[in-house]
C-alpha positions in Angstrom: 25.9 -17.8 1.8 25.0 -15.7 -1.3 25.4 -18.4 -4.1 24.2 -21.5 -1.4 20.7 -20.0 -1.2 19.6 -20.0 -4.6 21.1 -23.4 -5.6 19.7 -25.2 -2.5 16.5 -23.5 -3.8 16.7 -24.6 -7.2 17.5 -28.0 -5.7 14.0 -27.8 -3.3 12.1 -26.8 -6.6 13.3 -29.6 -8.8 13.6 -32.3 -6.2 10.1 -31.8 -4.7 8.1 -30.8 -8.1 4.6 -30.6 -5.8 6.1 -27.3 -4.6 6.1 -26.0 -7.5 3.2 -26.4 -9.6 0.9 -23.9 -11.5 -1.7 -22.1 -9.7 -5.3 -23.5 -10.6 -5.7 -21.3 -13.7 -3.0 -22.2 -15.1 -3.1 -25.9 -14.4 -6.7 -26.2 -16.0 -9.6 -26.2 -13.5 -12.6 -25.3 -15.5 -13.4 -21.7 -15.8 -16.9 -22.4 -14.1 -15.3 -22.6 -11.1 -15.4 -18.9 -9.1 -11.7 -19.3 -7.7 -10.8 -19.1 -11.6 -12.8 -16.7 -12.5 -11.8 -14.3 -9.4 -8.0 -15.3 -10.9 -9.2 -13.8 -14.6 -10.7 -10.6 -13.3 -7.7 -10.1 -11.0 -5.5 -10.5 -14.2 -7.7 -8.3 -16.3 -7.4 -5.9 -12.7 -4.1 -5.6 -13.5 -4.3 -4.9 -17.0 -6.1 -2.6 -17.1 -4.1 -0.7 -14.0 -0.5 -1.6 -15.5 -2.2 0.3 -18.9 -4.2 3.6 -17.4 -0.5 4.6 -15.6 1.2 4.0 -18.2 -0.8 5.8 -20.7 -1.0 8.6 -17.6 2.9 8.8 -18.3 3.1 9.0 -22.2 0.1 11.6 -22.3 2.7 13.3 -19.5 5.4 13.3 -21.6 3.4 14.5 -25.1 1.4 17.3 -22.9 5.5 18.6 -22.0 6.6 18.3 -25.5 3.3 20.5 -26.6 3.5 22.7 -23.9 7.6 23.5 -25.0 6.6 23.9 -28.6 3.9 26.4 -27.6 6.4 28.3 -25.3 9.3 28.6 -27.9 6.7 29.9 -30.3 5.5 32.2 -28.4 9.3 33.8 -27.7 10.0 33.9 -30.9 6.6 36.3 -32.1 7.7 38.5 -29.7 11.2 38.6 -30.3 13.2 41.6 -31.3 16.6 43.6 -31.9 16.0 46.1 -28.8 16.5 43.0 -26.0 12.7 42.5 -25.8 12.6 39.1 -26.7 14.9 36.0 -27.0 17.9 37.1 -29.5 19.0 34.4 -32.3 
């Protein structure tokens, strides 16, 4: 059942090629139209989403790195012999 689904769907696409056809962007109705222009914002939506949570998770991972630097620098000024401090 596993490997009859996909080729019977693969079979569907290429035997009936209305069902798969490009969505109106894609397949050239002029951008005057507001159907296409909804599409282009959407895709410029997404963008835009896709790249504010992914710069959220870099400037995640650079804020850590800093904030280790600044904590292993700060053990080490007030390391010392007596125990008082981190020993090296």
């Amino acid at each position: 059942m596993k490997r009859v689904f996909p080729f019977a769907a693969t079979l569907v696409i290429f035997l009936l090629p209305q069902v798969s056809r490009a969505c109106s962007v894609c397949f050239g109705v002029p951008s005057e139209q507001s159907i296409a222009q909804g599409l282009d914002l959407a895709i410029v939506m997404l963008i835009g989403v896709t790249g504010t949570v992914l710069g959220g998770v870099v400037s995640f991972f650079i804020y850590m790195s800093r904030r280790g630097k600044r904590i292993n620098r700060i053990l080490n000024l007030y390391d010392s012999s007596n125990g008082n401090g981190r020993a090296h």
